[in-house]
N, C-alpha and C positions, 0 to 999 in steps of 0.2 A: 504493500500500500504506500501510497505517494505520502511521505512525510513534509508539511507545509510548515516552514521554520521562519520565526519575526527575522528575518536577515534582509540588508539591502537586496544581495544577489537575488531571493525568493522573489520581493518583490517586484526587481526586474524581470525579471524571467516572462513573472504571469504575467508584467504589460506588455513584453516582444510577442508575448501568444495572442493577447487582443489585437494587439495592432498589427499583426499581420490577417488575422480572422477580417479585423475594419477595412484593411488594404483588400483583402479578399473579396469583399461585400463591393469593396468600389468598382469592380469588375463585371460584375453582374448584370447582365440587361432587366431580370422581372423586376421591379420594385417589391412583390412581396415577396422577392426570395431576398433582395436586395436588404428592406428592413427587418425581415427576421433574424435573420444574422445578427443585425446590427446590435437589434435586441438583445437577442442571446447573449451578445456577449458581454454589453453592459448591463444586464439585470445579474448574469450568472458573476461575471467580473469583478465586478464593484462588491457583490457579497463574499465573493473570496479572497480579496484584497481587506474588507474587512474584517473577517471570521478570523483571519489566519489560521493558524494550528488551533482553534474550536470546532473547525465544520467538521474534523472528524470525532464530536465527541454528542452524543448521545441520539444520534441520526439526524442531525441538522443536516448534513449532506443531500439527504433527500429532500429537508425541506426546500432547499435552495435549489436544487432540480426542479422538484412542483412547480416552484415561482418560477423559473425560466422556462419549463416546455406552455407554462399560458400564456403566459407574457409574449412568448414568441409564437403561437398557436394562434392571438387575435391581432398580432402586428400583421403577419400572412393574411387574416381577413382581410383585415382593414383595409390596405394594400395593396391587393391583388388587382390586377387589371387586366386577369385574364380572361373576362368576359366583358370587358369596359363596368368593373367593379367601383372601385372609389379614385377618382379622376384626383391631382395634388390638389390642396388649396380647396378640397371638400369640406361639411361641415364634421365629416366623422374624421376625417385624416386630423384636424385641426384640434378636436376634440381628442380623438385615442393618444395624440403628440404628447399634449399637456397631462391629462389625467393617467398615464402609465406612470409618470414621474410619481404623481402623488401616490397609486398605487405601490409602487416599486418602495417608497418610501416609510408607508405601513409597514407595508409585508417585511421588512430587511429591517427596522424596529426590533419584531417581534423574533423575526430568526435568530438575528443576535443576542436578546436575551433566551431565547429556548435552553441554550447549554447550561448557563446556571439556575437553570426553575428551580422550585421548592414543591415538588408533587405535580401534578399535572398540567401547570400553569407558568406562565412567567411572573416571575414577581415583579410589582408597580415601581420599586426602585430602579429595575435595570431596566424597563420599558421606557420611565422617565431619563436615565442619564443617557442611554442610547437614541431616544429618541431629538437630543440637544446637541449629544455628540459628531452623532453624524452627521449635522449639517454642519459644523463648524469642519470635520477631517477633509470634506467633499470640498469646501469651498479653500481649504487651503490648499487639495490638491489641481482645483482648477486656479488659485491666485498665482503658485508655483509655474504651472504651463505658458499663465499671461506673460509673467516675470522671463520665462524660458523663451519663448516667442519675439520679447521684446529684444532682448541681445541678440536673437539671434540676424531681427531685421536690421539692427545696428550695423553687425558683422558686415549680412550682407551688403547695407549702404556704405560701407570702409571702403569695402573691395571693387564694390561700383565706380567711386570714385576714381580708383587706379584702372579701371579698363576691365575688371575681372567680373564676368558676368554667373561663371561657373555656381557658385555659391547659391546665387540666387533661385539658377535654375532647380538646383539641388533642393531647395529651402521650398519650392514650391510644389514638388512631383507629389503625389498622391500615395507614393509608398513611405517617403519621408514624414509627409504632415500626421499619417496612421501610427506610425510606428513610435518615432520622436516623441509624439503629445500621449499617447498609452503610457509610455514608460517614465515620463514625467508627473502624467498622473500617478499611477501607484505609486515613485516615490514620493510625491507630495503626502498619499494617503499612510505611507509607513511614516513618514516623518509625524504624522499626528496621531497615530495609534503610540509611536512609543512616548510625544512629549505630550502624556495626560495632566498633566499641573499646566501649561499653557492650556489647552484642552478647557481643563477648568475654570481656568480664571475667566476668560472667553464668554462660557455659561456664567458664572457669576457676575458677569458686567452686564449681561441681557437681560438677568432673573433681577439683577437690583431697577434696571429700567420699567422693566414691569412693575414692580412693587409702588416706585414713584408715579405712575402713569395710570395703574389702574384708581383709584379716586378722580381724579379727572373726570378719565371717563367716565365710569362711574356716572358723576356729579350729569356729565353731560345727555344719562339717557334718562335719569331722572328727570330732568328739566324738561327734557322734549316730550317724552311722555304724558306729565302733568300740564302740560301746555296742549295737550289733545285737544280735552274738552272745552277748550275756550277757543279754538280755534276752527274746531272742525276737521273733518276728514276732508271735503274735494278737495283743499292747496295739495295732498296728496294722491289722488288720484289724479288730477289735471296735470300733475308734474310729466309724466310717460316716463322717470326712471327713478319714481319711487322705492322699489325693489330693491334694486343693488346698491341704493344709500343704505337702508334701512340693514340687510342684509349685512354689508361690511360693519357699521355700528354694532350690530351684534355678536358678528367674529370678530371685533378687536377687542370688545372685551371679554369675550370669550377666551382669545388666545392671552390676557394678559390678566386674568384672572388665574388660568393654569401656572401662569410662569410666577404667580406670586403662590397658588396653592403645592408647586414643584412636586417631592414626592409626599405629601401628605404628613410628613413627619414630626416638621416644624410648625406649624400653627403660620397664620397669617403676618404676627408683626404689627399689627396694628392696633390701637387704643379699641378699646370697646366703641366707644361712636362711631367710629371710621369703618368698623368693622358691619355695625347695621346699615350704617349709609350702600356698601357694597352687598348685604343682603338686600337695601332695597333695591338698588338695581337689578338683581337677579330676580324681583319678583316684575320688573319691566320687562325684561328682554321675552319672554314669550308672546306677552302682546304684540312688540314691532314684529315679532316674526311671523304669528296670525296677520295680522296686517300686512306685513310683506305678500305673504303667501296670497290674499286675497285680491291685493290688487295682481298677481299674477293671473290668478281666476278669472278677475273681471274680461281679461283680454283673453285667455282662452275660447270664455263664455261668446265673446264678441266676435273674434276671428279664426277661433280654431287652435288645434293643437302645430304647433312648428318643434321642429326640434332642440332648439332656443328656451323654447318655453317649457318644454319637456326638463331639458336640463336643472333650468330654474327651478321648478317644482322639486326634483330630486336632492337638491342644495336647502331648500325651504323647508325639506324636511329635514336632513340631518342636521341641519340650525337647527328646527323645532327642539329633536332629540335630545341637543348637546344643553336648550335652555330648559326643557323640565327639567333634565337630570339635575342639573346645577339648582334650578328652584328647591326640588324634593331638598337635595344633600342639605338646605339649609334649615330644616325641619327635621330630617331624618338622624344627620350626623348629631351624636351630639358627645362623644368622650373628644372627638378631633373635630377640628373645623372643617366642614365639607365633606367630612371624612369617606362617605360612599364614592365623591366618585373618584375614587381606586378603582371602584367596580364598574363604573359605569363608560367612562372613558376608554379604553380596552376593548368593551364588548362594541361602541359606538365606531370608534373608528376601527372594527371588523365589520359593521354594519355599512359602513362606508366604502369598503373596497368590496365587499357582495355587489352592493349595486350597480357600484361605477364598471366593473367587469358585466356585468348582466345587460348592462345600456350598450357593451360592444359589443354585443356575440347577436347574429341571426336572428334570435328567438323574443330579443327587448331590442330591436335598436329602435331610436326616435323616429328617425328615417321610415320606418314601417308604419308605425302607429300614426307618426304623421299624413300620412299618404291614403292610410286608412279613414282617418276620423277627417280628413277634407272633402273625399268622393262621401261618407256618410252625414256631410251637415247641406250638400250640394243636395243630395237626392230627400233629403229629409226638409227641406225648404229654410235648412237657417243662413244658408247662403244662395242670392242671388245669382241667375245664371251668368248676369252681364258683368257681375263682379268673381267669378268663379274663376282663378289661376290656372289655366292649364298648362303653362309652360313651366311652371313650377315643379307640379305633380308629374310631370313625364323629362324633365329634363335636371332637375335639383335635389328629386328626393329620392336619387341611388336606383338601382334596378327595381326596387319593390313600387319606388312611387313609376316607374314605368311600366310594370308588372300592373298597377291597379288600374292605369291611364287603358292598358290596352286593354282591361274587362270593362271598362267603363264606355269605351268608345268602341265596344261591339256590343253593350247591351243598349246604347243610344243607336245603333244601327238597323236594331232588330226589334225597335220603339217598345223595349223593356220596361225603359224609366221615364220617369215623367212626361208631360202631357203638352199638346201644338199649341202654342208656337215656341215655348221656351227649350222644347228637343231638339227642333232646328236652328235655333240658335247655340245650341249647348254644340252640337254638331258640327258647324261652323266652327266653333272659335275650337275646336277639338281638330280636325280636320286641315285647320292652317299651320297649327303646332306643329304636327304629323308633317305638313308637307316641305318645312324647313323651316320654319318662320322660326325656331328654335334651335338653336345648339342642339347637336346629337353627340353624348359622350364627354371625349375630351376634345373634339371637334375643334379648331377656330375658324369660329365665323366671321368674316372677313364682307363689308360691300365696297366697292370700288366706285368713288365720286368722277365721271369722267373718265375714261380711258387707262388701262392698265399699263405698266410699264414692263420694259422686257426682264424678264427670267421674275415675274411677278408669283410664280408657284411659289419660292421660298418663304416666303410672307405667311404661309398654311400650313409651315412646320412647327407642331407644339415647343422646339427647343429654342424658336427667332427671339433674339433680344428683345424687349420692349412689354408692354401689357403681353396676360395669358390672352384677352380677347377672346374670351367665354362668354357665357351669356351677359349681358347682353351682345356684345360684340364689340366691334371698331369700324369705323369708315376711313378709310384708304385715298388721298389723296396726292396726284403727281402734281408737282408744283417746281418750277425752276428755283430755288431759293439762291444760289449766289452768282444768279445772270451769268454762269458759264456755260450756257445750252444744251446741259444735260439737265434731264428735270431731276430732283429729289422726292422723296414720300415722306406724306407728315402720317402721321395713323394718331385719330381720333377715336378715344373709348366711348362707347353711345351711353354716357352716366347723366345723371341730374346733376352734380357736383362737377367743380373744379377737380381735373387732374396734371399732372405732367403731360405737355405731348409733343411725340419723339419722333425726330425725323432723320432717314435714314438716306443714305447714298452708295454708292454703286464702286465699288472698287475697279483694281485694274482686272483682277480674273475673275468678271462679272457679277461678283456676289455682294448682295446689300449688307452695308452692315450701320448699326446705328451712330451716326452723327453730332448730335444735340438734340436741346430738350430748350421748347417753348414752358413757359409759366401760364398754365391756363389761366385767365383772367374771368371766364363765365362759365356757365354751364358746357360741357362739350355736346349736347344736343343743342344750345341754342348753336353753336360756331356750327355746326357740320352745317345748321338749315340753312347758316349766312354762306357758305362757301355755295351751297346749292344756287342760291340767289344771286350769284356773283358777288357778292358784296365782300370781299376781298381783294388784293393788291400788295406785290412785293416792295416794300418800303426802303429805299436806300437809307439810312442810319444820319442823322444830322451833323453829331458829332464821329470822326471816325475814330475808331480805335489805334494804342501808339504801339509800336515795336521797339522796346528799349532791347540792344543786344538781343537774350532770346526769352525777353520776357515780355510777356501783349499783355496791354493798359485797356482796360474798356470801359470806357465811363458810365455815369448812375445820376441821372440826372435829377438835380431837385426838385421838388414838387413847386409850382408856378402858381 
């Protein structure tokens, strides 16, 4: 059996095996084979970097197999594009990115305390110092890489300077960047598994911050609270981001209530008054969170389930969770202050990695239930036909919302559902979707203002610089920009909002590549309708720009 030893060399060793595993990955054409790996090797990695000589002791090994074959079992979902599955830049790729983290950061918690349990459990001491620790080891192994990185581009601009490009080249290839930053990370990570006293001290500067900061807050959801009834609920309902104010006020003093309650051992610290004032808060925070949760409701009720909102709801709840628990503890505990939640903490955020694993797999994702409960509020009359999304439901909500689009627009075929004239309209505006009027996949959809220009296919390749120009698309315009008679392309995003927009030009061996970038000043739907209109024109520049030596001066003119 492989013997894992706290030694520098061990812990190079295991980063040269990620970072060739990482180099490995970058080779890969599928993306879900591409981020499985990836997975694998920072869910399994990172927990054997910090197990060390623990994982082999009382079947923690397996548990850290468990966590990497799921971990990397719904990155393969997530990912896969092998039926045009989750295109990048989706709302699940976006989602599984972040909340694997947090997952990954539970689970590796609890691994790590497994090896010293007391009976079938981890004890709340090692769940609490592992759970402080690890973020401080992780961030010093990623401030180590910053640090390693920064010399090294030093290096390479020394050598630059003398003519030597080699370095550089070296410093950029894709087996160096893998390999280099793995092995920097794990020793950043040995460096803080052996210096526990910095470690600690670390945790000790953040638990005293807490301690100073919870009263505060505290004071502060007192007040808004109390101030309810005098003000009324619509200012929050009228607000549209009610929720994730409310919501964050209640995780921060959630998270800073923990860090004063640490592990349960010491008592708060605080004068008895101080100490009520913070039990009255805890008898606040489940109201903001009912009322979080309901103005989530209200807009359910109104437009439907999204998977946005889906999320929201599963965060409203494990808020709700973490404010009873904390209410009770403060009636319940009574030899220790808060003293239950030992218990409760623990079981809650296990309750939080269930679900958030359950919202990625097939059988719960958003994506579904969304796509579901739209075709059901359509056919049930609480949405309008002429307000009904269908480019949404067949091109945004993943193969299932395309799966329900094409039962739906063959049971409106076969005058299943609903009644004339809103069938044929539901029909129409179903039938335009289908016929391109929409992104299909990872498609870019592309319209051309005028005249295409030559070797104009490249523009259609998911990999072209510039916006993805997905739905809704971009318009495409040939325009001479610096009167040398070859035209340039500006490509316009079809947004209600100001964007960047990038215009490209034609190299010597035909190929566009991107040029600059205009500062949208308006909407890019209003500029595309003016370029339609003619109502543009190439503007020679008033003031001209200077060439000092090989530095270009471009002026900024002040406002008049």
């Amino acid at each position: 059996m492989l013997t894992l030893e706290r030694s520098v060399m061990t812990y190079l060793a295991i980063g040269l095996v990620q970072g060739l595993l990482l180099w490995l990955a970058t080779s890969m054409g599928d993306p879900g084979v591409w981020y499985a790996l990836i997975t694998a090797v920072l869910v399994g990695g990172i927990n054997l970097l910090l197990l060390g000589e623990n994982i082999r002791q009382r079947g923690t090994v397996w548990l850290v197999l468990g966590l990497t074959a799921v971990m990397t079992a719904i990155s393969a979902w997530v990912f896969w594009d092998g039926d045009e599955y989750w295109r990048p830049g989706s709302w699940l790729v976006g989602s599984w990115s972040f909340f694997a983290v947090v997952i990954t950061y539970i689970c590796t918690v609890f691994i790590l305390s497994w090896p010293a349990r007391e009976g079938r459990y981890p004890r709340y001491e090692d769940l609490f110092r592992h759970a402080w620790d690890t973020v401080f080891i992780v961030l010093l192994g990623l401030l180590l890489n910053a640090v390693f990185w920064a010399l090294l581009w030093l290096w390479g601009g020394l050598f630059k300077m003398l003519g030597i490009v080699a370095l550089n080249k070296l410093f950029s290839t894709d087996g160096f960047i893998c390999i280099s930053s793995a092995m920097v990370f794990a020793l950043g990570v040995h460096m803080g598994r052996e210096k526990e006293r910095v470690i600690g001290l670390l945790r000790g500067v953040v638990l005293a911050l807490c301690r100073f900061l919870l009263p505060l807050s505290a004071l502060i959801v007192i007040v808004f609270t109390f101030a309810l009834p005098f003000t009324g609920l619509e200012p929050i309902w009228d607000t549209g981001y009610s929720t994730p104010i409310m919501l964050w006020l209640v995780a921060v003093n959630l998270f800073l209530l923990n860090g004063v309650f640490q592990d349960g051992t010491l008592g708060s610290g605080y004068p008895t008054w101080l100490v009520r004032v913070v039990d009255l808060c805890l008898v606040c925070l489940p109201v903001l969170v009912v009322l979080a949760g309901y103005s989530t409701w209200l807009r359910i009720e109104q437009y439907g389930l999204t998977p946005s909102r889906i999320l929201a709801m599963v965060l409203v709840l494990v808020i709700f969770v973490h404010a009873v628990a904390a209410l009770l503890a403060v009636f319940v505990s009574r030899s220790t202050w808060l003293g239950s939640l030992r218990l409760s903490n623990p079981l809650i955020a296990l309750l939080c990695v269930v679900l958030l694993l359950a919202m990625h797999t097939p059988w719960f994702s958003p994506l579904k239930m969304s796509a579901n409960n739209q075709v059901q509020r359509l056919l049930s009359g609480k949405t309008a036909v002429d307000n009904f999304d269908a480019d949404t439901l067949r091109n945004r909500l993943g193969p299932q919302g395309k799966q329900a689009y094409d039962a739906l627009l063959e049971q409106v075929e076969q005058g299943l559902v609903l009644a004339e004239p809103g069938r044929q309209v539901l029909l129409k505006r179903l039938k335009e979707v289908n016929a391109g009027n929409g992104p299909r996949g990872t498609e870019r959809l592309l319209e051309w203002i005028g005249p295409k220009v030559e070797g104009s296919e490249q523009f259609y390749d998911k990999r072209f610089d510039g916006q993805s120009c997905l739905a809704p698309g971009c318009a495409l315009w040939a325009v001479d920009l610096d009167q040398d008679g070859q035209p340039e392309v500006l490509q316009l995003p079809k947004n209600k909002w100001s964007e960047p927009l990038y215009f490209f030009k034609r190299d010597a061996q035909g190929n566009w590549q991107r040029a600059g970038t205009y500062a949208g000043g308006e909407s890019s739907l209003e500029l595309i309708e003016q370029i339609r209109q003619g109502k543009v024109k190439v503007v020679t520049p008033r003031y001209q720009s200077l060439q000092i030596g090989g530095v270009e001066l471009s002026p900024t003119l002040d406002k008049q």
